[in-house]
Each structure stands twice: as structure tokens, then as C-alpha cells.
C-alpha positions as a Markdown table, in Angstrom:
| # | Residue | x | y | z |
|---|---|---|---|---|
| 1 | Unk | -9.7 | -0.6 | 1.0 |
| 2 | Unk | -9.1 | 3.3 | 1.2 |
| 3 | Unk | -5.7 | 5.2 | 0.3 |
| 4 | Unk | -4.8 | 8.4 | 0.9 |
| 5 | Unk | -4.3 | 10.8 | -2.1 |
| 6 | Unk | -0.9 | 9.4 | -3.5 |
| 7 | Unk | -2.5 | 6.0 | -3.4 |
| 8 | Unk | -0.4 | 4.7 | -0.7 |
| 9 | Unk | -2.2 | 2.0 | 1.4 |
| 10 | Unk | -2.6 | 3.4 | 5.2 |
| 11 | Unk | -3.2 | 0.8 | 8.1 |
| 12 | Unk | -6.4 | 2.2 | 9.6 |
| 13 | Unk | -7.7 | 2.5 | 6.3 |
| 14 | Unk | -7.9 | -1.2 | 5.7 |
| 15 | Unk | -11.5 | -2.2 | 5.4 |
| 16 | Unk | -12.6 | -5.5 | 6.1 |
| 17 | Unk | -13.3 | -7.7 | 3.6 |
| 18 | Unk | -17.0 | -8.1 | 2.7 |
| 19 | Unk | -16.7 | -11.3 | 1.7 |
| 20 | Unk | -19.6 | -13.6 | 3.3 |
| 21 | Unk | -17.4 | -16.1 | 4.2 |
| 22 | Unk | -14.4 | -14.5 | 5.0 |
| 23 | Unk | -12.4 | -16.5 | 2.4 |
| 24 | Unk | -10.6 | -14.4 | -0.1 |
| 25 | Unk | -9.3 | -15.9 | -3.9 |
| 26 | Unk | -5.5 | -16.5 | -2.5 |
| 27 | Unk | -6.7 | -18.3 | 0.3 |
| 28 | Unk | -6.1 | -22.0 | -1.3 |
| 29 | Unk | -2.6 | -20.6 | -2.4 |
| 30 | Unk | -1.9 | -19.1 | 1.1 |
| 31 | Unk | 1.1 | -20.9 | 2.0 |
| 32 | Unk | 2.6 | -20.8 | -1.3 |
| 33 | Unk | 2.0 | -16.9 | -1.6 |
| 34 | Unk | 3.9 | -16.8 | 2.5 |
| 35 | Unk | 6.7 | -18.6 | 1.2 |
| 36 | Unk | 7.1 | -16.2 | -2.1 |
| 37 | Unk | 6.5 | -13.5 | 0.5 |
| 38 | Unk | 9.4 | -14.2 | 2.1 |
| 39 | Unk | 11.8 | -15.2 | -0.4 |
| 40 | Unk | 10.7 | -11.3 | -1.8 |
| 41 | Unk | 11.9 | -10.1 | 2.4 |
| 42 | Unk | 14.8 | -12.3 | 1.9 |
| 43 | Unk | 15.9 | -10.1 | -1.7 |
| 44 | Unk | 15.2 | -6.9 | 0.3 |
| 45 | Unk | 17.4 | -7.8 | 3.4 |
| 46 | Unk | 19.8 | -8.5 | 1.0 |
| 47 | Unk | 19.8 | -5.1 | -0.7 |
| 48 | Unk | 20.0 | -3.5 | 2.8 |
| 49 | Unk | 23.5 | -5.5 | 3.0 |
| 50 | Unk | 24.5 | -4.5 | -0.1 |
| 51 | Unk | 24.0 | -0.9 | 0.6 |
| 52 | Unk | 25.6 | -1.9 | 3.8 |
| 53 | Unk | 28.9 | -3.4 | 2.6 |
| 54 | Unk | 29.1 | -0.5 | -0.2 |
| 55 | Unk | 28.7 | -3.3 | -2.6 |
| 56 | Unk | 28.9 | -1.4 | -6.4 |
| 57 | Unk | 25.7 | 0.8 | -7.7 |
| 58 | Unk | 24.9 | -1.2 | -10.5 |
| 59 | Unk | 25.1 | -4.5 | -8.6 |
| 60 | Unk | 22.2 | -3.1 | -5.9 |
| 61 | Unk | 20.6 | -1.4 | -9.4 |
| 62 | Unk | 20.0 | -4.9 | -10.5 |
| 63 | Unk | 18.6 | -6.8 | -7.3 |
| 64 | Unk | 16.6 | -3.8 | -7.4 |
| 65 | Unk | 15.2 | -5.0 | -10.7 |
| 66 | Unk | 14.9 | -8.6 | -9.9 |
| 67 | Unk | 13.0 | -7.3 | -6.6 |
| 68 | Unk | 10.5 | -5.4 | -8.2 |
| 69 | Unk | 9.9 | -8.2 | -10.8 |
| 70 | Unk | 9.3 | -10.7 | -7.9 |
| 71 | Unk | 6.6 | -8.0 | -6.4 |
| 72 | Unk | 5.0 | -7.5 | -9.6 |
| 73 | Unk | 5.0 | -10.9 | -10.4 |
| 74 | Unk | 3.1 | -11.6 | -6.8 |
| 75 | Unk | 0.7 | -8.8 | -7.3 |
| 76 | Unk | -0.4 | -10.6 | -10.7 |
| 77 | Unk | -0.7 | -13.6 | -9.3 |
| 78 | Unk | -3.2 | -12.3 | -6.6 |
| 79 | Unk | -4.9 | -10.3 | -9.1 |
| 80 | Unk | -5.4 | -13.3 | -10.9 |
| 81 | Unk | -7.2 | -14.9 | -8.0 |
| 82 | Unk | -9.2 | -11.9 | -7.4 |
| 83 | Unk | -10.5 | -12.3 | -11.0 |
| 84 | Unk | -11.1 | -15.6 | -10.4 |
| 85 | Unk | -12.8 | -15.9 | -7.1 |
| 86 | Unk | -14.3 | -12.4 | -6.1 |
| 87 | Unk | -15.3 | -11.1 | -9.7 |
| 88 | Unk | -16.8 | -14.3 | -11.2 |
| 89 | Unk | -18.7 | -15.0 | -7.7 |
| 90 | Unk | -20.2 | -11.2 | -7.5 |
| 91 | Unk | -21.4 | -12.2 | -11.6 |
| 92 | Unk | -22.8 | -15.6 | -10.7 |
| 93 | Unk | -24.7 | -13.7 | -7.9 |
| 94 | Unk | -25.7 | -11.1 | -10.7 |
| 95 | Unk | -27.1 | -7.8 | -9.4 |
| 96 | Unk | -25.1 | -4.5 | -9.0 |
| 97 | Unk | -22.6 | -6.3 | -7.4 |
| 98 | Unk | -20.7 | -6.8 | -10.4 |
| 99 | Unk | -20.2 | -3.5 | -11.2 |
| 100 | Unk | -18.3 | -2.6 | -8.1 |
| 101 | Unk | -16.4 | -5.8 | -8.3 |
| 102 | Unk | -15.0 | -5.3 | -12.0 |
| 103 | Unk | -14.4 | -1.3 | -10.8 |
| 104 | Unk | -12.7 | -1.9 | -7.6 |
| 105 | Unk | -10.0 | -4.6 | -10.1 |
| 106 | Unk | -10.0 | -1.8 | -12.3 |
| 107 | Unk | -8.7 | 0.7 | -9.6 |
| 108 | Unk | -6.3 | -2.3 | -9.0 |
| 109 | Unk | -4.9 | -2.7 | -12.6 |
| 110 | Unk | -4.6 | 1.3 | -12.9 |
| 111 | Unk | -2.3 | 1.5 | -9.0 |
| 112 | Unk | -0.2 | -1.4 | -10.6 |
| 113 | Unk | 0.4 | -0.1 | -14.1 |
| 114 | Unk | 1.4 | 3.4 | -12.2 |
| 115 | Unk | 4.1 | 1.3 | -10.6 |
């Protein structure tokens, strides 16, 4: 995946996966991860009505919180899995690809402690 120079994720830069198979490390956990997915939409929807209905600053301040926990919470949770799955196949298959594997969750880990 490429990102522009702030690090934001851009549509058309979206690679495909170069996964043989096509399956990435979330994809027994799918549903699960759609459902938490949408409980997170649910949370923002809910700030945007907040906002709306001039609900108090400290109020939104802390759904805010509890939103951003939720997304970080998710984004560990599919690091996990990339660990799991991606990293430990590309060292059981040995060779260079490895290397690129532990670098690219590296890049990862780095773009979410930024956050």
C-alpha cells in the first residue's frame, strides 16, 4: 500500500495484495471485524448528532475518546493477524521475503503510534 507524504491512505494508491491465495490474516475473523466495524460507524453517527443537537463539549470530548479507543483497539487486533498470518508465512517460506514482511509491519506500528 502507498500513502502520500502525510501518510494518509489515498484510494488509487491501494495495491493489491500479493498474497498467493488472496486470503489475508483477518479473513477467518471477517464477520466479527464487520460487525465491530460498524458498531465503530454507529459511535461516529452518533457524534455527528451530538454536534448536531449542540449536546455539551465535554460530552462529544468523551465519545470522541471512546471512539478512538474502539479504532485503535481494531487496528491492533488486525495487526495481530497480520503478525500472525503474513509475517510468520513469509518466515516459514524463508528467503528475503521476510525482510519486507517484518518492514512493511514496522511502517505499520510507526503510522499507529503517530496516531
Amino acid at each position: 500500500m502507498t500513502t502520500t507524504e502525510t501518510d494518509q491512505v489515498t484510494p488509487e494508491a491501494v495495491e493489491p495484495a500479493d498474497h498467493e491465495h488472496g486470503v489475508h490474516g483477518y479473513h477467518k475473523q471477517k464477520d466479527e471485524h464487520l460487525k465491530r466495524l460498524r458498531r465503530i460507524e454507529g459511535q461516529i453517527r452518533g457524534l455527528q448528532r451530538m454536534v448536531d443537537e449542540d449536546v455539551y463539549c465535554i460530552d462529544i470530548l468523551t465519545q470522541v475518546s471512546a471512539s478512538t479507543k474502539a479504532l485503535q483497539s481494531f487496528a491492533l487486533q488486525l495487526l495481530e493477524e497480520h503478525l500472525r498470518h503474513c509475517v510468520a508465512d513469509a518466515a516459514a517460506k524463508g528467503g528475503e521475503g521476510i525482510d519486507a514482511k517484518v518492514e512493511e509491519a514496522t511502517k505499520a506500528i510507526a503510522r499507529m503510534m503517530r496516531t
